[in-house]
N, C-alpha and C positions, 0 to 999 in steps of 0.2 A: 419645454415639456408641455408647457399649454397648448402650445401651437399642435401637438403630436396626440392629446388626450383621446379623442377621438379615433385613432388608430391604435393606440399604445395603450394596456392596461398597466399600467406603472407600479400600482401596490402586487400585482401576479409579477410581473420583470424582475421588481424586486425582492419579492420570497423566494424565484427560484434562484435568484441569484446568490440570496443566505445563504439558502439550504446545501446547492452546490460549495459555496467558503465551506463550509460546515465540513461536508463530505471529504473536503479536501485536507482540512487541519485535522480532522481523526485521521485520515490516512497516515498523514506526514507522522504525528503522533505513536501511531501503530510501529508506522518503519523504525521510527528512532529506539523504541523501546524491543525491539526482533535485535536491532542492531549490537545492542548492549547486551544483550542476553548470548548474543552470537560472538561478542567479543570476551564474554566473560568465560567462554568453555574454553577448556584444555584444546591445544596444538597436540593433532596426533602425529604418528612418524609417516613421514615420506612413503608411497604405495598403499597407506591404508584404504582408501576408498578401492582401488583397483581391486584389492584383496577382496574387499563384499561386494565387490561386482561379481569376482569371478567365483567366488565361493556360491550366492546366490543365483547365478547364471548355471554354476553345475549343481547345484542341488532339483533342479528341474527336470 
């Protein structure tokens, strides 16, 4: 790293490098937490979404 100082701003390399971890464990964080909430709702029956597709597609 010594040899590189001169080219390489080291303490900049390394905040951006935090801040990207950072970025990345609230992400993962965010998904896990969608996840749960997404597994926690009710199972509708078979054709529902088609059903407000096609209800909302003719209400237009």
């Amino acid at each position: 790293m010594d040899k590189l100082s001169g080219y390489v701003n080291w303490s900049e390399e390394i905040r951006k490098f935090l801040e990207e971890r950072v970025k990345e464990l609230r992400r993962k964080r965010v998904l896990e937490e969608a996840r749960k909430v997404i597994e926690s709702l009710p199972e509708l029956p078979p054709g529902t979404a088609a059903r407000y597709v096609r209800e909302d597609r003719d209400s237009h």
